[in-house]
PLY file of the C-alpha trace (Angstrom):
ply
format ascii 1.0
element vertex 87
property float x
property float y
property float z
element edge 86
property int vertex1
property int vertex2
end_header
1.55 4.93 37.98
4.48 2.94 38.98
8.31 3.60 38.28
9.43 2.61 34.71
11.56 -0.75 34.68
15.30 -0.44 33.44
17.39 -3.01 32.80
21.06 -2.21 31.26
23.12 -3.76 29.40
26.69 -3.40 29.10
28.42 -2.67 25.63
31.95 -2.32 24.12
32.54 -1.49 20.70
35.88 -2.20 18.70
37.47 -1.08 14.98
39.49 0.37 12.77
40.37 4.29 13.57
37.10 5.36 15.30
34.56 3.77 13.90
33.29 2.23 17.24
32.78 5.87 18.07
30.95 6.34 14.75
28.80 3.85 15.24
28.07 4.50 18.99
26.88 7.94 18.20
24.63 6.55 15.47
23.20 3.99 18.04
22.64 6.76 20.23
20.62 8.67 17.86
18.61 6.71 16.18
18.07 3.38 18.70
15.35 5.89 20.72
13.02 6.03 17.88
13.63 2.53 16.46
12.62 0.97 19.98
9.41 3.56 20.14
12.00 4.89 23.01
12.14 1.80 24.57
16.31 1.64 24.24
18.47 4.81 24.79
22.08 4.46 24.96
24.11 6.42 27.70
27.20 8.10 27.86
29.91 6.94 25.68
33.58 6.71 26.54
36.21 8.42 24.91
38.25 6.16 22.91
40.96 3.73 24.29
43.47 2.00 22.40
43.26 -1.60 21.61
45.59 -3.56 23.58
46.10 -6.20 20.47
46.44 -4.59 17.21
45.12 -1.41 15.61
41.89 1.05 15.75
39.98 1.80 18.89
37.39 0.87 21.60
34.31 2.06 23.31
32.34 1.14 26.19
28.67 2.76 26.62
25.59 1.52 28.40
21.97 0.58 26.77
19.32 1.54 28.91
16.23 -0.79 28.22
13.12 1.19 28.78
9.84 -0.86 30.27
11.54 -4.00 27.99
8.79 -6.93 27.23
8.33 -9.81 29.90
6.18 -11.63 28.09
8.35 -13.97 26.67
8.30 -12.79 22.94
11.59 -12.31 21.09
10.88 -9.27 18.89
11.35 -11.21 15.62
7.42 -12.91 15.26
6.46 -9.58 14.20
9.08 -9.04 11.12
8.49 -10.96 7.56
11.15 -13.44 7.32
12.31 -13.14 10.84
14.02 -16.59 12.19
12.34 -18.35 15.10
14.37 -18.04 18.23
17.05 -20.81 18.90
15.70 -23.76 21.06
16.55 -23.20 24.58
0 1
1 2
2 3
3 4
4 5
5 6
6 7
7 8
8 9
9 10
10 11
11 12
12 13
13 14
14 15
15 16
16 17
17 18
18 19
19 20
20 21
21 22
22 23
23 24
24 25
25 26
26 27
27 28
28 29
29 30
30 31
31 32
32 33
33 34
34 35
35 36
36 37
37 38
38 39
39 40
40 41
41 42
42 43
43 44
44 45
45 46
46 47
47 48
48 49
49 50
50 51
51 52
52 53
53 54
54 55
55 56
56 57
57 58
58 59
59 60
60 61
61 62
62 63
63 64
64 65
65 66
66 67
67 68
68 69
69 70
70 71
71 72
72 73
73 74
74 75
75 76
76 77
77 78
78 79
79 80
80 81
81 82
82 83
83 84
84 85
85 86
């Protein structure tokens, strides 16, 4: 059995008070079984100012699990889904 593939994506979060944080911890715990555990989120920063204006940021890292290389966009499965954007 081979090694899993991981890609990761980058992420930064900003709002009012904390609710980046608020919903960065709700991304963390539900994005596993949404994405059959295909997308778990890593650790999350504390929070740092905004350098313009009020509330708060976060940075945090998605870890895509095994993610599809077949080409498909997710969406043909999903009633009312939009077709993907031509190239």
């Amino acid at each position: 059995m081979s090694a899993p593939k991981i890609r990761v994506i980058k992420a930064r979060l900003s709002g009012e008070g904390d609710d980046a944080g608020a919903v960065a911890e709700l991304l963390a715990r539900l994005l596993p079984a949404l994405s059959e555990g295909r997308c778990q989120v890593g650790e999350i920063s504390p929070a740092y100012p905004n350098r313009r204006g009020t509330g708060a940021r976060r940075y945090f890292d998605l870890y895509l699990i095994n993610p599809d290389t077949t080409g498909r966009t997710g969406t043909e499965d999903r009633p009312g889904a939009r077709p993907p954007l031509p190239g």
